[in-house]
N, C-alpha and C positions, 0 to 999 in steps of 0.2 A: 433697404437693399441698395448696394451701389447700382449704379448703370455700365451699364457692358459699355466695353469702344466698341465700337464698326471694326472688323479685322479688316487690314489693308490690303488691298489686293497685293497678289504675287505677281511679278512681271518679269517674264523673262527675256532678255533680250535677244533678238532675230539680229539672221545672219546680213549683213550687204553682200545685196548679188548685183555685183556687173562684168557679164561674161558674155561674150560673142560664141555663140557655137554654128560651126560647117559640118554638114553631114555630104555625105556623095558615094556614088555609087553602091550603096544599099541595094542587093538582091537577092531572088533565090534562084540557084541554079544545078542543071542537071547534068551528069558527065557519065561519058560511057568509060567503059575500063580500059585504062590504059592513055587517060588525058593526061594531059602536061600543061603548066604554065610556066613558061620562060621564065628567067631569075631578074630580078627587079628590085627596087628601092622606090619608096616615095614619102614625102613628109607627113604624110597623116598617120593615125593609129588604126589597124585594121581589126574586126573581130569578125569571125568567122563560127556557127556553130553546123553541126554536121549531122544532118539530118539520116542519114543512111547510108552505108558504104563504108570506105576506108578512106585517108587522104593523106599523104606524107607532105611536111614541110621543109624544104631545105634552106637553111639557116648556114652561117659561116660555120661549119667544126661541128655540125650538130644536125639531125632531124627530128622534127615532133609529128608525131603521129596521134591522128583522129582515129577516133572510135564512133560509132552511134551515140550524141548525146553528147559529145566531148565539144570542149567553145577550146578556140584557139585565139592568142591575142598577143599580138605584133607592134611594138614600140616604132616611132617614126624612122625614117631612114635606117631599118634594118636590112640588108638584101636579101629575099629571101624566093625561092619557087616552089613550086608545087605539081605532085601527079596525084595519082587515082587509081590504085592496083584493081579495084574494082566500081561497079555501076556505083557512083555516088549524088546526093544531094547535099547543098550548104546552103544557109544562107550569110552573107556577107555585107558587112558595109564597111565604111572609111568614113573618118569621125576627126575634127580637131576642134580644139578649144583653148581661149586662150585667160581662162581661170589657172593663174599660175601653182595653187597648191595641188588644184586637181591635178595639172600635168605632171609635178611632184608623186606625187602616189601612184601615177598609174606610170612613169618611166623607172621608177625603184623596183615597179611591180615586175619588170622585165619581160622581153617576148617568153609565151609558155602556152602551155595547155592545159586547164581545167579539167580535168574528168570526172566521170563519174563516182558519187558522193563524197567531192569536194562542196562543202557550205555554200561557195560563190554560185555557183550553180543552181541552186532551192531559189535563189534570188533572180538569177538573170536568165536560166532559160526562159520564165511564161513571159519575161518585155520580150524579149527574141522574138520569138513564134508568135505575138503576137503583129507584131511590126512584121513577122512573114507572111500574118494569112492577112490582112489589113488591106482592103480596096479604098486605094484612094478617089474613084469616081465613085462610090457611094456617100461621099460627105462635101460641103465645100470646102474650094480649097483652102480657105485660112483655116478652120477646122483641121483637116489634114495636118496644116504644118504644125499645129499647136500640140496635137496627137502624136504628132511623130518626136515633138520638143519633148514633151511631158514623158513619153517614154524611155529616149535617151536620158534623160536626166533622172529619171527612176534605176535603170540600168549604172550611169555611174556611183548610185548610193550606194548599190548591191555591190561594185567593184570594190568600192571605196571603205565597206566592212569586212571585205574579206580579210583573212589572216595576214597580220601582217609580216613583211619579211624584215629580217635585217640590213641594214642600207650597204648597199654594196662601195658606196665612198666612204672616205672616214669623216667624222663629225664637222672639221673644221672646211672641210671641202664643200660638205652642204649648205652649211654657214655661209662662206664665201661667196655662193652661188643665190643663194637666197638674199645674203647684202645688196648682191648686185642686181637682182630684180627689184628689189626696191628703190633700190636709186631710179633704175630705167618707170618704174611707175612714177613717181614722187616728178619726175622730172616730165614725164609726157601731161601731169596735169597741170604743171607751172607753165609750159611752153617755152622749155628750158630744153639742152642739150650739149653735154658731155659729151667728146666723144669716146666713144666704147674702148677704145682704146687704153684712153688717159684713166678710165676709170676702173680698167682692171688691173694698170698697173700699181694705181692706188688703193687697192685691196692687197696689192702683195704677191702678183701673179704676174707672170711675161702674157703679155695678151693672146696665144695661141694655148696656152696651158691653160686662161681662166677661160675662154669660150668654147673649149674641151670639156673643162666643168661643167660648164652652166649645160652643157648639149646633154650630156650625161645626165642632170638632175631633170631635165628637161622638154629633152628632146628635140631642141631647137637652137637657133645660136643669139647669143645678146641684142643683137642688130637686128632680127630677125623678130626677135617677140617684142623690141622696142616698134618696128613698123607695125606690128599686129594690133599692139596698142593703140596708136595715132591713127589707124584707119578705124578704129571702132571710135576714138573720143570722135573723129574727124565726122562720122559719120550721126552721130547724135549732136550734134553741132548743126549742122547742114538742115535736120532738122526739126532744126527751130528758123522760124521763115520771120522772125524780127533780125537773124545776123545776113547781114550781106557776105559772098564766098571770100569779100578779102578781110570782113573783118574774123569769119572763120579762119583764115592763111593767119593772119597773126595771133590770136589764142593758142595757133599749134606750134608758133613760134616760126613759120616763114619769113623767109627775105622778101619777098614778091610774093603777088597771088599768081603767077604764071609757075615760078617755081612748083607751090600748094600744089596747082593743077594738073600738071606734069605727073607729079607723086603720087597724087591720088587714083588719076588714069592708071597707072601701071598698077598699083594697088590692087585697081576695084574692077578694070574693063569699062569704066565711063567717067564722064566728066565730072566735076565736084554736082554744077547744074545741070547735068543730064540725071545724077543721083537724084539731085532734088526735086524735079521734075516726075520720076517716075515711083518717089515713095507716094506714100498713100497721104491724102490730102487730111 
């Protein structure tokens, strides 16, 4: 009889994850009939589900309307407000991340509203309601935050199967937009820097038409997710406690560490070594 081979194992290969996520103002809230919120913009992504009542949203040309059970979700700098014809509850948060394909899918997704038995929904109400009824004094707090991590990131898988739509730019425009983050990547890990400018007219674009793009795929502007970038290498840099803060300034490609430090403060609200200082040892 021959001898059997060993079957080889199957290996599949795993994603690389390097994504900085903010979450903020996360709540649940109660409104009597006839509330109102002012009309407003702001750079994060909101989602909102609606626990009981009615809630309109006003949108440029448009309103979306809540039902019982309906999630609403709002792309960055949309201006948008809201009332309550009647007694309502939501819970709501504001979410950003700067995983560029995710931002891809979920700004194509468009601001809208999920309702009832849309697929997305079977998926993302129980992360909702859970992260609603969720006492964060019953766990420690790094517990907490990891709970609250694990769930947002559960919640965008459920976003990220839902049906997909057809891209509302034409092919070559996403293309574009997509070159052009990769440059802005490729370049914040070399400690290198184009400026933004120069390098959308080298795609083929007058620079207020391609950071129109890139906002549209995105949500954000070229300059904007290139800083998002450098404070997150900036910030896993910092710490490792064998680099000194200037030789961090020059990996991100500084002229001076005063420059670095400047940047970083408006960035972050503290020092490069006030950072270092108050991470976890």
């Amino acid at each position: 009889m021959s001898a059997h081979r060993p079957l080889e194992p199957t290996l599949y290969p795993q994603p690389e994850l390097r994504a900085a996520l903010m979450l903020t103002g996360a709540h649940t809230a109660h409104v009597p009939a006839g509330w109102q919120y002012g009309r407003h913009d702001h750079p994060h992504f909101e989602l909102g589900l609606l626990l009981h009542g009615e809630q309109h949203t006003r949108l440029t040309g448009r309103t979306l309307v809540q039902r019982p059970g309906d999630l609403i979700f709002l792309t960055p700098f949309e201006a948008h407000g809201a009332m309550a014809p009647a007694d309502s509850a939501f819970y709501c948060l504001h979410f950003d991340v700067d995983d560029i394909e995710l931002r891809r899918v979920l700004c194509l997704m468009g601001s809208r509203v999920f309702s009832a038995g849309d697929e997305v929904l079977r998926h993302v109400t129980p992360v909702l309601e859970r992260m609603g009824r969720a006492n964060p004094a019953a766990v420690p707090a790094l517990a907490w935050r990891l709970e609250v991590c694990a769930s947002l990131y559960a919640l965008f898988a459920a976003l990220a199967q839902g049906p997909a739509r057809a891209p509302a730019l034409p092919q070559a425009a996403l293309q574009t937009a997509e070159r052009l983050a990769t440059l802005i990547e490729r370049e914040v890990e070399q400690g290198a820097e184009t400026p933004i400018e120069a390098a959308i007219r080298r795609l083929g674009y007058t620079p207020g038409h391609g950071n129109t793009l890139f906002r549209q795929v995105y949500g954000l502007s070229a300059q904007q997710y290139r800083s998002m970038l450098k404070l997150r290498r900036a910030k896993l840099l910092l710490l490792d406690a064998a680099l000194s803060v200037g030789q961090v300034s020059e990996r991100l490609g500084y002229s001076s560490v005063a420059h670095f430090s400047r940047q970083f403060r408006r960035w972050a609200g503290v020092s490069p070594a006030g950072f270092r200082q108050a991470a976890p040892g």
